[in-house]
N, C-alpha and C positions, 0 to 999 in steps of 0.2 A: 136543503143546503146543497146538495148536487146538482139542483137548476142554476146552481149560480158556479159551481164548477166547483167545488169543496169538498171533500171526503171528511168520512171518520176514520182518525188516525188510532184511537184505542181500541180493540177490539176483544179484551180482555174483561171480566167481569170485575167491578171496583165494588163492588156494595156487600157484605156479607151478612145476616142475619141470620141468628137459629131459627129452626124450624123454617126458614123458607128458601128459595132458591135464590143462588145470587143471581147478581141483578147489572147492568152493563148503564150508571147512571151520569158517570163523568164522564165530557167528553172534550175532545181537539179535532178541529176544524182544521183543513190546511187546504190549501188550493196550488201551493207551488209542488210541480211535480219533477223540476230539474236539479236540486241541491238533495244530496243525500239526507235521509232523515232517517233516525231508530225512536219511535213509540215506546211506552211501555207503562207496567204500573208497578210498586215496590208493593213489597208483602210484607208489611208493616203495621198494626192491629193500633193505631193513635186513635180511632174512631170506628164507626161502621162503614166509614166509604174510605178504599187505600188510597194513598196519594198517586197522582200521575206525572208522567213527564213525558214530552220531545226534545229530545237532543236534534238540533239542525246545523247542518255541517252550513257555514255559509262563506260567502268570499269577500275577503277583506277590501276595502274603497281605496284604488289606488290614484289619491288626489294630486298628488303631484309627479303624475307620470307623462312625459312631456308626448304631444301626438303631431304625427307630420303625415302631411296629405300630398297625394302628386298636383301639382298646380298646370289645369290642359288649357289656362289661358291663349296663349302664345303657340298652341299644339298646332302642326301641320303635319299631318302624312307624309304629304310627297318630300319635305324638309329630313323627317324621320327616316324614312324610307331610303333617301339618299345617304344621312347619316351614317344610317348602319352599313351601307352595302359599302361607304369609301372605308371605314374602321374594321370592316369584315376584309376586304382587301388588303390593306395595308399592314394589318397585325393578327390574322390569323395563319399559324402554320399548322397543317395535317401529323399528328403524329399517333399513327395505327397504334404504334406499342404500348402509348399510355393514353386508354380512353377519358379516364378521370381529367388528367392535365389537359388534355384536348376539349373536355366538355367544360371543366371550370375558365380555360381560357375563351372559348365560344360564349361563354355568360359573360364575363368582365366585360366585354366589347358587346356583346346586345342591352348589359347593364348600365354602361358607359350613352351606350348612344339615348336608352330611356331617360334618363337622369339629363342630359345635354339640351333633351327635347322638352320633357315634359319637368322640372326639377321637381322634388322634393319641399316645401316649404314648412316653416313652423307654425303650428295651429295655435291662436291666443286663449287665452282663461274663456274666454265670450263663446267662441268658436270653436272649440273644445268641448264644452259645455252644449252647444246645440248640435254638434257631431252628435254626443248623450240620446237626442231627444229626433228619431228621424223621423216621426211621426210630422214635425214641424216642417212645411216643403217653403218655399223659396215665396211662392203668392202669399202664403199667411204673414209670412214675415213683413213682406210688404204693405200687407192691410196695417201690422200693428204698427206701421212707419208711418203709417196717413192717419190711421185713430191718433195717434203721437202729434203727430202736425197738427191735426184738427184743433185737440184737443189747449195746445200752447197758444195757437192763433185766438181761440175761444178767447180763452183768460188775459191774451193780451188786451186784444181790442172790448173787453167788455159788453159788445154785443148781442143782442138776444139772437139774433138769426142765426149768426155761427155758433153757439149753444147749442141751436134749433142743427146745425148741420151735423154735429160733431155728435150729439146723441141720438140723433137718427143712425148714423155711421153705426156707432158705438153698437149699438144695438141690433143691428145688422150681423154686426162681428161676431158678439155673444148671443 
């Protein structure tokens, strides 16, 4: 089990029998090592092996939490660059006595100018969703756009070849 990354989570003796030693025969697997977890076994005499348990602390699926990404379509440096430097001139004042007011006023306008450049947009259910999954880069997506094509052209036109093309494809893909 530890070749595959998995511990044993009880390490406590669950078997009890007279005359012989206990005995460690129930067990839990667990291979996440990021969520809090407490192991254990109760001392409760219902049979000759106690009962076990994991408590796992875990985190609740927050499905309808809205996600917004900077959008560098439209992005240009020297745009930016200029940005900041006319909004850095024009509304920032020095004022030694209050660093905090000075530093939060210095972000509004470096904040101002990012947001100007690059905005903010709102990410869809779809797009959200493969935000989820980075493992998926931009050329897969793109195969499953042509295995997709292929595959409608196939069924449209009924012919054997584009069958012949689309599950070559296909197969390629997986």
């Amino acid at each position: 089990m530890q070749s595959i990354g998995a511990h044993q989570m009880i390490t406590l003796p669950t078997r009890f029998m007279l005359h012989q030693k206990p005995s460690l025969l129930d067990h839990i697997y667990c291979n996440d090592f990021v969520h809090e977890q407490q192991p254990g076994v109760l001392q409760y005499a219902i049979s000759d092996h106690h009962p076990i348990f994991l408590l796992a602390k875990t985190v609740p699926k927050l499905n309808n939490l809205t996600k917004w990404k900077r959008c560098y379509k439209q992005f240009h440096p020297e745009n930016y660059a200029m940005h900041r430097s006319r909004n850095l001139e024009e509304n920032f004042t020095s004022n030694p006595e209050n660093l905090n007011e000075e530093f939060n006023n210095f972000f509004k306008i470096f904040k101002s100018s990012v947001d100007h450049n690059a905005p903010l947009i709102k990410l869809s259910r779809k797009l959200t969703k493969l935000a989820s999954k980075p493992w998926i880069m931009k050329g897969l997506l793109n195969s499953f756009e042509t295995k997709n094509k292929l595959y409608k052209k196939a069924m449209n036109s009924g012919i054997a070849s584009d069958f012949q093309i689309y599950r070559k494809f296909n197969n390629k893909l997986t």
